[in-house]
N, C-alpha and C positions, 0 to 999 in steps of 0.2 A: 347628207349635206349637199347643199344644192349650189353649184360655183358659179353663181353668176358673175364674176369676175370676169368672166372670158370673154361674155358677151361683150364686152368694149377692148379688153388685155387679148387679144385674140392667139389662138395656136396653130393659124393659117393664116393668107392672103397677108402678111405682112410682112417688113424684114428680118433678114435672117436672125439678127441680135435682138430683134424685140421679140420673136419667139422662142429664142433661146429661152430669155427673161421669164416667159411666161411659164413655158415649160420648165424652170426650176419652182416659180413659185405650185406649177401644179403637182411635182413630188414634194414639197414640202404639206401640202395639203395633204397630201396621202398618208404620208407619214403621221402628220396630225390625227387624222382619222384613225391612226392603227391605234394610238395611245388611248383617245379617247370611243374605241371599242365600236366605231360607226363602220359599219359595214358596205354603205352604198356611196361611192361620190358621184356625184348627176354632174354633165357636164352638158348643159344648152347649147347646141348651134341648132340656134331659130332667130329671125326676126333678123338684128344688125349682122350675128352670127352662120347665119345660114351658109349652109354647103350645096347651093343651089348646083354648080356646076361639075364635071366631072374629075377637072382640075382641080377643085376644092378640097372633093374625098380622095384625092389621090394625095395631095401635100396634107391631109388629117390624116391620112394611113400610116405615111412615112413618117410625121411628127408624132407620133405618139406610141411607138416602137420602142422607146427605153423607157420610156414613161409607163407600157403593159408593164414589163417586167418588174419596175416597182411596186407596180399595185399588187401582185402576182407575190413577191417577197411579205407585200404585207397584210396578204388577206384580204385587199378592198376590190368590189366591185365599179368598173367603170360604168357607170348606166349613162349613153349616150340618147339626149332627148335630140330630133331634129323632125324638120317639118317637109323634110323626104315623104314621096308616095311610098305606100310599103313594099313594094317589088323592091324600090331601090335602094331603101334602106336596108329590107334582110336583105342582098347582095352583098351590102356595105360592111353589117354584121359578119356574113359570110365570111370577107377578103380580111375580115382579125382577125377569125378564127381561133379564139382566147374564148376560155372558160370566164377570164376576168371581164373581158367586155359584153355588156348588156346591153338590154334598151330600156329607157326609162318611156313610159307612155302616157299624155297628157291628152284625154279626151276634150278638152277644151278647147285647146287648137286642134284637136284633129277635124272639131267639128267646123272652127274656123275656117281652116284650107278647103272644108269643102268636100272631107274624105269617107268615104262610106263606114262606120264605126267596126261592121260587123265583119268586112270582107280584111280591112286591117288587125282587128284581134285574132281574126283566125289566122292572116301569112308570120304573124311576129309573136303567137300564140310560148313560141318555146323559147324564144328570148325576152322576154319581159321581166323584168327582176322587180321594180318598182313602177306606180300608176299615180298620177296626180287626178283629184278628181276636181273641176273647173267648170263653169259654165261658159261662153261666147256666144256670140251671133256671128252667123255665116257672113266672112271675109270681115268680122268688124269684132268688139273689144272684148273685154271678160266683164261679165255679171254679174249680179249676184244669184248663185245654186238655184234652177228652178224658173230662173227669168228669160234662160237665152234657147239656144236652138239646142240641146242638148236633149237624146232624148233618153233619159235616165233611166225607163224601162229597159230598154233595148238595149243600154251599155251594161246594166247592171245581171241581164240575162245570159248579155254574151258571155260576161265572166264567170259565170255559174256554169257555162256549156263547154269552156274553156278549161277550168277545174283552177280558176286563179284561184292562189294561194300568198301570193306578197305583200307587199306593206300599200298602203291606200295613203296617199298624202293632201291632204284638204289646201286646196289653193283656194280658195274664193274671193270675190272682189272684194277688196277693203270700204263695207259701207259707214265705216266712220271717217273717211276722206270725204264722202260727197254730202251723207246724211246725216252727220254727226252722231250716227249711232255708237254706243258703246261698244268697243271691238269685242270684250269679253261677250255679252249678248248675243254677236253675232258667228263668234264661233261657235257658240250654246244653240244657235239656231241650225248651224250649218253642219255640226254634229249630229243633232237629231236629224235632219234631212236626211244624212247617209246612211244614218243606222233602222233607219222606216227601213231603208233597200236591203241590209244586212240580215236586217231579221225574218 
């Protein structure tokens, strides 16, 4: 489950009673996750969310400290996605130090930022629980699979050299917003894309 919620309900850089707020809605989330058997909740700080500063990851440390524990009682992975360089994020990882929290990895912005695919799979190689797989152009939007800067050999190699094993979640741009393609077709397209690489 993917909480985009936060991206605007944020669980830093805000006040104390609206993270409060947030941080129950994000146990109840989890909770929800244990009933319904979802093993991964992703939580975005990218974009509006971003933990660009040191201050940021240091009030996301300390907010989300009863909140491990929850996930922890109920079996759910935290897969934190951010658009940290990967030094600073495995740090980041590091300073939880929980089994529960992961990272979720979105080659699509990583190729966005600008970040080397291969030199990043390998420092966050042991925490990755889950992978979205996305096209973009370098410092610009998502694509559709195959059209942007993404170089799918090379991602798809480093995971093999990697020995990933986790869930693969197909992000692609919605071409029926721009092209009025039929979404089902075009996840029939974006399907087959990935599984040329799988096979």
């Amino acid at each position: 489950l993917c909480a985009d919620i936060f991206m605007n309900d944020y669980l830093f850089k805000s006040p104390e009673n609206i993270i409060e707020k947030n941080l129950e809605t994000l146990e109840q989330l989890i909770r929800q996750c244990q009933k319904c058997h979802i093993k991964i909740l992703e939580l975005p700080f990218v974009d509006s969310s971003s933990l660009k500063n040191s201050e940021h990851q240091q009030q996301i440390l300390k907010n989300l400290q009863s909140t491990i524990l929850c996930a922890e009682e109920c079996n759910v992975i935290l897969g934190l996605e951010t658009d940290l360089e990967p030094r600073t994020f495995l740090n980041l990882l590091k300073k939880f130090n929980h089994p529960n929290v992961k990272a979720n990895y979105d080659i699509g912005n990583s190729v966005s930022n600008n970040f080397i695919t291969s030199e990043e799979l390998e420092t966050l190689k042991n925490w990755i629980v889950n992978i979205h797989v996305k096209d973009r152009l370098i410092h610009g939007k998502t694509v559709p699979l195959g059209s942007g800067d993404v170089d799918f050999d090379n991602f798809f190699q480093k995971l093999r050299d990697i020995d990933y094993t986790g869930d693969l979640i197909i992000q692609g741009a919605r071409e029926d917003f721009s092209d009025k393609i039929n979404p089902e077709l075009t996840c029939l397209k974006y399907l087959e894309f990935v599984n040329r690489y799988l096979e």
